[in-house]
C-alpha positions as CSV (number, residue, x, y, z in Angstrom):
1,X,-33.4,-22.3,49.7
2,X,-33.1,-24.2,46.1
3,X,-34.7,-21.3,44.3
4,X,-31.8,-19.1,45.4
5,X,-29.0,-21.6,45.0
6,X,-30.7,-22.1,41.2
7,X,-30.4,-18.0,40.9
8,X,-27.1,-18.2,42.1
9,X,-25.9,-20.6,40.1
10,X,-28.2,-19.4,37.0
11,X,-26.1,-15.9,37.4
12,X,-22.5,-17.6,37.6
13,X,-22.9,-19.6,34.5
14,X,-24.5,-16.7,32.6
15,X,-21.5,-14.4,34.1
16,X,-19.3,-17.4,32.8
17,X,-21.0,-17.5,29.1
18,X,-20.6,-13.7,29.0
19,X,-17.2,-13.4,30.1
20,X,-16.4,-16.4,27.4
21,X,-17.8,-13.9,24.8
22,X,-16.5,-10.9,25.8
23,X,-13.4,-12.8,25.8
24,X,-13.4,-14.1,22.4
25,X,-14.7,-10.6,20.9
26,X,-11.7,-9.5,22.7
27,X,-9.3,-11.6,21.2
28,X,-10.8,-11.8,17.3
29,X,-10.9,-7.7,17.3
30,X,-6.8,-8.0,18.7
31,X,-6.4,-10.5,15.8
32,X,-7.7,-8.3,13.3
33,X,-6.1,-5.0,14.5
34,X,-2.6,-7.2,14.2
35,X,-3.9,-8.1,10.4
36,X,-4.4,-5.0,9.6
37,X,-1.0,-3.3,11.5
38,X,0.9,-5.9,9.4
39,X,-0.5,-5.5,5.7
40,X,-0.2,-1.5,6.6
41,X,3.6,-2.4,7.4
42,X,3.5,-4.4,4.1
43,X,2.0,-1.6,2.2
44,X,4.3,0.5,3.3
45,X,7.2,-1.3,2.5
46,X,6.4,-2.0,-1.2
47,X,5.6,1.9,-1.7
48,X,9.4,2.9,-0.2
49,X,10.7,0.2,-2.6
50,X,9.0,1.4,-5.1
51,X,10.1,4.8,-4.6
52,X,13.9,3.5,-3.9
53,X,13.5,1.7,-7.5
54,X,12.3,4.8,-9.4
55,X,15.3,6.8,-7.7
56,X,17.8,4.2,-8.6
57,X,16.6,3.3,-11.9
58,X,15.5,6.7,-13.5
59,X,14.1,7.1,-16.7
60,X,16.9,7.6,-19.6
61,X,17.2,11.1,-20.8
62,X,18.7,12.6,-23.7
63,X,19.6,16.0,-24.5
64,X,19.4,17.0,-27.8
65,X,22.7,19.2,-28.5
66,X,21.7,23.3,-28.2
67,X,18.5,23.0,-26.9
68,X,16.8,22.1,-23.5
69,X,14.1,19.6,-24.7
70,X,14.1,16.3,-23.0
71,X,13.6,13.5,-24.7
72,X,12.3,10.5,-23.0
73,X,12.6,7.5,-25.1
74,X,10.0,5.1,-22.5
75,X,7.3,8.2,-22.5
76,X,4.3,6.3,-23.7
77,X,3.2,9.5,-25.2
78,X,6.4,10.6,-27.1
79,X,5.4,12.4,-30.6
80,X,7.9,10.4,-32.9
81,X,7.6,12.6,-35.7
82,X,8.3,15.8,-33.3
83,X,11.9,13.7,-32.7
84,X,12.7,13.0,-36.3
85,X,11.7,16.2,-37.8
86,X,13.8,17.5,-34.6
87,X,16.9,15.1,-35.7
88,X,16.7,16.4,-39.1
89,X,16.6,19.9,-38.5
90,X,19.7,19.5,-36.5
91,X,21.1,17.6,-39.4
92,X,20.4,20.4,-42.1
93,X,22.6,23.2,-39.5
């Protein structure tokens, strides 16, 4: 009779120990999926912000007068002698 009762209480406290981890497992992967939904929200957030910045502050244009080049004045590439020989040829008409 004690062996059993030691088997029987053997299995409940292993079914306890096993339960505790599933348990924790449980809660810890819940935790992280949270984590992760919220810096996804955050992520998201910053990019439309981003995006509403760019629309309300667009780069400044201007249009040179009788011709449809654009000239960006914050384009890290801009060819500066392209936009002074440009200015002075519109100077010489």
């Amino acid at each position: 009779m004690s062996t059993i009762n030691i088997l029987r209480y053997s299995a409940v406290a292993l079914g306890i120990a096993v339960g505790l981890k599933t348990d924790f497992g449980l809660k810890s992967e819940a935790s992280k999926k949270s984590e992760q939904k919220a810096y996804a929200d955050k992520i998201q957030l910053i990019e439309q912000a981003k995006a509403e910045y760019t629309k309300l502050h667009a780069p400044k244009t201007l249009e040179k007068q009788g011709s449809s080049i654009k000239l960006d004045l914050e384009d890290p590439n801009l060819d500066y002698s392209k936009v002074i020989m440009g200015a002075v040829e519109s100077l010489k008409q």
